[in-house]
C-alpha positions as CSV (number, residue, x, y, z in Angstrom):
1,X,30.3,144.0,129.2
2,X,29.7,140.1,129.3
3,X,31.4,137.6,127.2
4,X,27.6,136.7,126.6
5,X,27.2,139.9,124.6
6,X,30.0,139.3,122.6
7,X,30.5,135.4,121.2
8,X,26.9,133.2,121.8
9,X,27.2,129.7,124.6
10,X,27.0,126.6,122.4
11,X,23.6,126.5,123.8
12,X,22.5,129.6,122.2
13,X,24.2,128.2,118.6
14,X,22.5,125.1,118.9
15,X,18.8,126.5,119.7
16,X,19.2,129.6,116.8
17,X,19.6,126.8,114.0
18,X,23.5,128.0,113.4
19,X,25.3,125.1,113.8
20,X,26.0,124.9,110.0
21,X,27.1,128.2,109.7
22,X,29.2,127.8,113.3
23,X,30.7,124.4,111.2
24,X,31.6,126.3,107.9
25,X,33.6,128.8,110.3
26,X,35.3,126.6,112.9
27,X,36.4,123.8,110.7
28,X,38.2,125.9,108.8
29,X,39.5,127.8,111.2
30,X,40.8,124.8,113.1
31,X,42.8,124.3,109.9
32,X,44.0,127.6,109.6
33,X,45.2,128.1,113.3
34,X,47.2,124.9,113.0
35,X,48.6,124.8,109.6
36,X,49.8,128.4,110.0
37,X,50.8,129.1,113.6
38,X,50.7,125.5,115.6
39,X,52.7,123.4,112.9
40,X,55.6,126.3,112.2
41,X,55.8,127.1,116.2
42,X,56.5,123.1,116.9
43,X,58.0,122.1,113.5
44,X,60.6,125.2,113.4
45,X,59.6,125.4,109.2
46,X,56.6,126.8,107.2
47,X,53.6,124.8,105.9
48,X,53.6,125.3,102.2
49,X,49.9,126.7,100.9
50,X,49.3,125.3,97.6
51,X,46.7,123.3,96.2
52,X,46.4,120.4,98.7
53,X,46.4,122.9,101.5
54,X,43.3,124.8,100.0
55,X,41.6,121.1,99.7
56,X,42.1,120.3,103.2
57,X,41.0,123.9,104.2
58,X,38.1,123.1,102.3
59,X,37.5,119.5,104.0
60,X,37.5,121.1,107.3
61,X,33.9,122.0,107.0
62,X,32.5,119.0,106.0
63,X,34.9,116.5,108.2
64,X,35.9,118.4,110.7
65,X,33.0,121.4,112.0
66,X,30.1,119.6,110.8
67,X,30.9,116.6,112.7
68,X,31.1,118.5,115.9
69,X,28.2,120.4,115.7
70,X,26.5,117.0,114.9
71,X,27.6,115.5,118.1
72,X,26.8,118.6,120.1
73,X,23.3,118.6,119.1
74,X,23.7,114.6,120.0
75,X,25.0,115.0,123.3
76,X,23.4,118.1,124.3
77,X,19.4,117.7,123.1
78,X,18.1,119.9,125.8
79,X,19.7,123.0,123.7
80,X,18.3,122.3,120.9
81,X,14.8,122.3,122.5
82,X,14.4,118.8,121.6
């Protein structure tokens, strides 16, 4: 089995129309993977998950994955079918 089968090329995200849906789950998850296993591993102590923490995790779509996706479907137009 290909990797192809299994997680879609940006090219594929970008030509299907998912690059909101790709945003509202890697911006996010960005947040996650470094304010629960990056930041502890390098700052030997726990990031505290209160409020603020659930606001940033929130921000992460709209500052963090939509923005990328934006600039992919800049800088790659030819995916998009543009």
């Amino acid at each position: 089995m290909t990797g192809d089968a299994v997680i879609p090329s940006g090219a594929m995200i970008l030509r299907a129309g998912l690059a909101t849906g790709v945003a509202l789950v890697y911006g996010p998850f960005i947040w996650v993977a470094m304010s629960l296993a990056v930041i502890p591993a390098l700052a030997h102590r726990d990031v505290p998950v209160n409020t603020r923490w659930w606001i940033q995790l929130t921000g992460h779509f709209l500052f963090v994955g939509l923005p990328m996706m934006m600039a992919m479907r800049t800088l790659f137009p030819a995916a998009t079918g543009e």
